[in-house]
C-alpha positions in Angstrom: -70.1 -95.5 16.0 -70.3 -91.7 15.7 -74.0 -92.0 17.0 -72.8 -93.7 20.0 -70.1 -91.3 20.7 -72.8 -88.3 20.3 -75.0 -89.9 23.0 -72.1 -90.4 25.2 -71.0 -87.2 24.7 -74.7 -85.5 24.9 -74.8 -83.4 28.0 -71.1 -82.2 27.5 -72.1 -81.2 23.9 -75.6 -79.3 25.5 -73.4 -77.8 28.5 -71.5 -76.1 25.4 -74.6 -75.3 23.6 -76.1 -73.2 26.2 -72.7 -71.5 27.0 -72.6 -70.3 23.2 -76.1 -69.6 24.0 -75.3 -67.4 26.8 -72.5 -65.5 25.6 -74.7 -64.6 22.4 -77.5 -63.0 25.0 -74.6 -61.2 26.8 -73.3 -59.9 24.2 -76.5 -58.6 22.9 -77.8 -57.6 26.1 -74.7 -55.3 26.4 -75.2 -54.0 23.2 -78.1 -52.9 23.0 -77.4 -51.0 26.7 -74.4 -49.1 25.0 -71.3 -50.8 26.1 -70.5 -53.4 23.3 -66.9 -53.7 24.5 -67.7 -54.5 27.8 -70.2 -57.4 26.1 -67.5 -58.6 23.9 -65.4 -59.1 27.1 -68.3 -60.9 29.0 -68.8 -63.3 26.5 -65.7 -64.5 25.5 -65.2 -65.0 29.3 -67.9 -67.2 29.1 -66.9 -69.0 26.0 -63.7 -69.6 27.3 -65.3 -71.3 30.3 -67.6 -73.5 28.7 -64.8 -74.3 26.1 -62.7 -75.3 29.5 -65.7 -77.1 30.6 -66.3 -79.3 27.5 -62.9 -79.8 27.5 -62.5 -81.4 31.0 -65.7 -83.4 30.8 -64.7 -85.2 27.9 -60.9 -85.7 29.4 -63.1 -87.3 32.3 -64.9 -89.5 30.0 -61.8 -90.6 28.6 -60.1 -91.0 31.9 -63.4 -93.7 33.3 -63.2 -95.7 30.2 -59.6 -96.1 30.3 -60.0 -97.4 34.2 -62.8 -99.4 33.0 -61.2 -101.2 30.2 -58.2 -101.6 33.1 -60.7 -103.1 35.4 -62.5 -105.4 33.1 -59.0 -106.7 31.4 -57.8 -107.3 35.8 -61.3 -109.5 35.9 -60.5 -111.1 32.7 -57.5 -112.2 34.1 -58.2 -113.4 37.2 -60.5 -115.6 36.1 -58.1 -117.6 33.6 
């Protein structure tokens, strides 16, 4: 079951990825040009969003398979 939740979960989990990703360039970027404070900032901006991000995708995953197990438990009755 944990593989199957991976895969469901796979472009949420790459989405976060590359906004860790990001926020590690950033920050080094702005680093090495001298303002590291200003880099900290930037990337925990940015690892706040994709945090957000991840978040909501996966409350939206939850949300569809909650309507679908509505939807398929409605057809499930109708036909009895």
């Amino acid at each position: 079951m944990p593989n199957f939740r991976l895969r469901r979960n796979g472009w949420a989990t790459v989405s976060l990825g590359l906004s860790v990703a990001f926020a590690v360039v950033a920050f080094s970027y702005f680093s090495l040009a001298g303002a590291p404070l200003r880099g900290a900032l930037f990337a925990l901006l940015i690892l706040l969003a994709g945090g957000w991000e991840y978040r909501r995708k996966l409350q939206d995953t939850v949300i569809a398979e909650s309507y679908e197990a509505e939807a398929e438990a409605q057809q499930r009755k109708n036909r009895q």
